[in-house]
N, C-alpha and C positions, 0 to 999 in steps of 0.2 A: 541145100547148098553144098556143092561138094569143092572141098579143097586137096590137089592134086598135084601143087607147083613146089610142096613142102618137101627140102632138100634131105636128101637118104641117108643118114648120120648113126649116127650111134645115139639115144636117147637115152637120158636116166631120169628114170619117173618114178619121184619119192612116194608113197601112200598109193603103190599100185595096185593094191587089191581092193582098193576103197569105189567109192560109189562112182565118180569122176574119173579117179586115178585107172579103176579095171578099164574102162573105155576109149582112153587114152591110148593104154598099151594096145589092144583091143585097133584102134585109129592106126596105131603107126607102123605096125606090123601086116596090116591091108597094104600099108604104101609101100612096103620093103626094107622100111628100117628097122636097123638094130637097138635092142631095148634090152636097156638092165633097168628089174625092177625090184624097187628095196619097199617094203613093209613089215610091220612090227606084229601083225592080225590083233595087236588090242582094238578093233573097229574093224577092221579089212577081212576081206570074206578069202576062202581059196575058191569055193565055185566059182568065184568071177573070173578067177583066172588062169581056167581049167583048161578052155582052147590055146592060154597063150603058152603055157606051162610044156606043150606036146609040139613046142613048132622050135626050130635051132637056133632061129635069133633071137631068140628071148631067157632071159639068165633071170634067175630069183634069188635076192637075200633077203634071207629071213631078219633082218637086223633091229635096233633103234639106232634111230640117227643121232642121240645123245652119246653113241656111243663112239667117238672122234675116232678113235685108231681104224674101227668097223669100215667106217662110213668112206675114208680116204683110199681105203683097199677097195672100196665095192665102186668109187666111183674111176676107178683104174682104164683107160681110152674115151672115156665118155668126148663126144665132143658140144654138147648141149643138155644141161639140167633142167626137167621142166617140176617142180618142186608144189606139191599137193598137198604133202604129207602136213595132216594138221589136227589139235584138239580145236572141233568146232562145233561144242554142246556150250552155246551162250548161258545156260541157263543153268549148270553147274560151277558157273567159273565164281559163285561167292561161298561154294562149298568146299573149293579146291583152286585159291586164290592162286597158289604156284605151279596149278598144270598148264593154262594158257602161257605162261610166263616162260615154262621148262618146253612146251611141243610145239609151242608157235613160234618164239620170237629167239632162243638158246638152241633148239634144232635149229631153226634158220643162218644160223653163226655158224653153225657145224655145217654147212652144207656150202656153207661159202668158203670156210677153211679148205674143207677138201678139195671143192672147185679151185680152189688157188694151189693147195699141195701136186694137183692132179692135171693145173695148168689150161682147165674149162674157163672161158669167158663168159657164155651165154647161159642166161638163166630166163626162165618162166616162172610166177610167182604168181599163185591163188591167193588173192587179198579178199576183201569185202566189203562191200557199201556201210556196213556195220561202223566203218571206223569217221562215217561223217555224223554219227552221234545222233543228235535230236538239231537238226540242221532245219536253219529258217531260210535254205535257197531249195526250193520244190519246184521241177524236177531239180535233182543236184548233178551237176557241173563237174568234171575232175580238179577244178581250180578253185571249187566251191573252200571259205573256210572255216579249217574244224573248229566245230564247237568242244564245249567239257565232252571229253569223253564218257559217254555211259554202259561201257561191257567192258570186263577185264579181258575178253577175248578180242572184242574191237581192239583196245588199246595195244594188245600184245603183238594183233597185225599189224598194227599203224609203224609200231618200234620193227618190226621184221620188213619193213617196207622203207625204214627210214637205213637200216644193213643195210639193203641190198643197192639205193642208192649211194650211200657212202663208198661200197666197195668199186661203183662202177664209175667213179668219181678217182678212188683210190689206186684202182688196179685195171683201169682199165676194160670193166666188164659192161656188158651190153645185156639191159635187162628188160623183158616185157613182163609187165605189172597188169593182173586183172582183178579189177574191184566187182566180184559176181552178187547179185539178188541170191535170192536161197533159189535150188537148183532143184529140179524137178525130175521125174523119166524112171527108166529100167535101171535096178540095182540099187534103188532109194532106201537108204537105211536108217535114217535119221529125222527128224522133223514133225511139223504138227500133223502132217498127213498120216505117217507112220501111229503117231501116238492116237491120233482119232479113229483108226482102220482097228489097233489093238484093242481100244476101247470100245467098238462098236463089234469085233466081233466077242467080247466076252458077254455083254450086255447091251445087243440093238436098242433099247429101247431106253435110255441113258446115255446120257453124252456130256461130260466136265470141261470147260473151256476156260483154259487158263486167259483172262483178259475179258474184255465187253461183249467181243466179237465186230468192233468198229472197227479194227485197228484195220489200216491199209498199208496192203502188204504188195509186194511185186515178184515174178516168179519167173523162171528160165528152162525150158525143155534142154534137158544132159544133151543132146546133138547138136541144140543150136548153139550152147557153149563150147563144145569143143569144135565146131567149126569157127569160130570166131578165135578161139584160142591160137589153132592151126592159121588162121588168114594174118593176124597182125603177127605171129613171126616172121610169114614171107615179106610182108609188104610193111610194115614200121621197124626200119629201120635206124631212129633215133636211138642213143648214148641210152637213154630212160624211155620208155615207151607205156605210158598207162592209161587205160580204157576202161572205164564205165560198163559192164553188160545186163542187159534185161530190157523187159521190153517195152512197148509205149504203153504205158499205163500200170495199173494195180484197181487190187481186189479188196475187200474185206473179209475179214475172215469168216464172217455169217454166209458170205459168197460163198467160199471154200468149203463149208460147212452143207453147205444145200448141194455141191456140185459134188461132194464125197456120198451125201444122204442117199441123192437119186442113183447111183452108181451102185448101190450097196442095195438098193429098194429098202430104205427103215427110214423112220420118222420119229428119231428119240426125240424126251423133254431134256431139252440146256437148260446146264446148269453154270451160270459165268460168277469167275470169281478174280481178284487181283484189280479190278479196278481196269482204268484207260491204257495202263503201261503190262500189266496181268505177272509178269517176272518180272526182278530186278537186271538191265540190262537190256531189257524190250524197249525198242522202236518203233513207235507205234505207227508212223507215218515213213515206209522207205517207198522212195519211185526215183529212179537215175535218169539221169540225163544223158542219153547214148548217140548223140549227134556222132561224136568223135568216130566210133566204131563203126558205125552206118554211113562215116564220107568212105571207108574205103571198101564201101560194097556190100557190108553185111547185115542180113535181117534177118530176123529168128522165123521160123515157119511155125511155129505152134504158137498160138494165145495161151492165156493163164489156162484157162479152163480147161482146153484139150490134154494139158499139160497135167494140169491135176489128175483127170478122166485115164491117162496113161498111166500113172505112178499106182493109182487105186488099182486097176487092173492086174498091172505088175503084181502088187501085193497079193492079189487075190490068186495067183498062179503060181506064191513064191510064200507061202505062207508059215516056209519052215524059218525063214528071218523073224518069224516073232518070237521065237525060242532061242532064233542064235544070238539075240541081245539081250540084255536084263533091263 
């Protein structure tokens, strides 16, 4: 699905050298527009964003966005923020209860400040299905409601989502809100594909699985989100604008597991531990409800599977990301 109707602006895309964010700039500079892009490289690669780095509409700060004076300078003409930039390792956030709290939801303050300093209306905001908790509405609904919250990462989104509304309430701003499934494709740096790909290539014939392997999970090919990203700014045009993305259905993770194994040719013995939830903060059951998204046109062209079969690939061709993380 190609989107082509998206107006030629100045973009500032926070977490641009990240898995999403590299693709983005990557997206908007195909279309002709102008892109300042801010990353902090605590997670964000420069190979990703090595073709954007060598073209004139593309400007790089090196910044944190915690850093308010920084952040007000760099967003200097912007005339739309589409805002990525995020700590979204759920399963560190009860080892380091204050970095979701400091890079999700205190960056997202700061990014609104500047937006207001620098006189930006329009924002884009990476959320996540995460923040409907252990939700008894299946598929879930964007009107579904929250349950206790169970990730200090969900919850740090939920608070950076309840900003961004205030401000557009407050100030005027126009914001499009995307609650994404975990995301899949070229440039994957993070996830259980990653950690199963490291583990199997130190020891194919072993494999530790955090959880049962029931858990039912749902997943999103990186193109078919930033198309859908690109399409509800042209066409949702409402004060608040938020979508649900992924696709119809979900997987297990014994699925994902078989559909990495065969990709890889090995047949280790699982080893499952943690129980039905496997970390504190796991979901065991996400699947959205993307009606909304799909009335104005949009459908993902990859399934779960292909999507996985893409990301293992990836890895297998990019194998020097297993070094560039700890």
């Amino acid at each position: 699905m190609a989107v082509l109707d998206i107006p030629v602006r100045h973009y500032i895309v926070t977490g641009c050298a990240g898995f999403i964010g590299s693709h983005v700039v990557d997206r908007l500079l195909a279309l002709g527009c102008r892109v300042t892009g801010i990353d902090n490289f605590s997670t964000g690669q420069r190979r990703f964003i090595e073709q954007a780095l060598a073209k004139p509409n593309f400007v790089l700060y090196e910044l944190d966005l915690l850093n308010q004076g920084a952040t007000i300078q760099a967003f200097a003409g912007g005339d739309c923020v589409i805002h990525l930039a995020a700590h979204a390792d759920v399963r560190s956030g009860v080892d380091h209860p204050q970095r979701d709290l400091q890079q999700n939801t205190l960056v997202t303050l700061n990014v609104l400040e500047a937006m207001r300093a620098q006189g930006i209306s329009q924002i884009a905001f990476s959320s996540t299905g995460s923040i409907y908790g252990d939700t008894a509405v299946i598929p879930t609904p964007e009107d579904a409601p929250f349950p206790v919250q169970t990730s200090l990462y969900g919850a740090s989104k939920l608070a950076a989502e309840g900003l961004i509304t205030a401000y557009c309430e407050a100030f005027g701003f126009k914001a499009w809100i995307l609650r994404f499934v975990s995301i899949l494709g070229e440039r994957y740096t993070h996830g259980h594909i990653f950690d199963f790909y490291r583990q199997l290539k130190a020891n194919p014939q072993a494999l530790y699985v955090l959880g049962d392997g029931q858990q039912r999970k749902s997943y999103l090919y990186v193109h078919d989100c930033i198309d859908a990203l690109l399409l509800v700014m042209t066409q949702a045009q409402d004060k608040v604008n938020i979508f649900n993305l992924g696709v119809d259905g979900y997987c297990k993770v014994n699925d994902s597991i078989q559909w990495i194994c065969e990709s890889l040719d090995v047949s280790p013995t699982l080893t499952y531990a943690g129980g039905a939830r496997g970390w504190v903060g796991d979901n065991p059951f996400i699947f959205l409800d993307t009606r909304r998204i799909r009335a104005l046109g949009w459908k993902p062209s990859l399934e779960i599977a292909d999507g996985v079969k893409k990301t293992v690939e990836f890895l297998r061709q990019n194998e020097w990301l297993l070094k560039a993380r700890p």
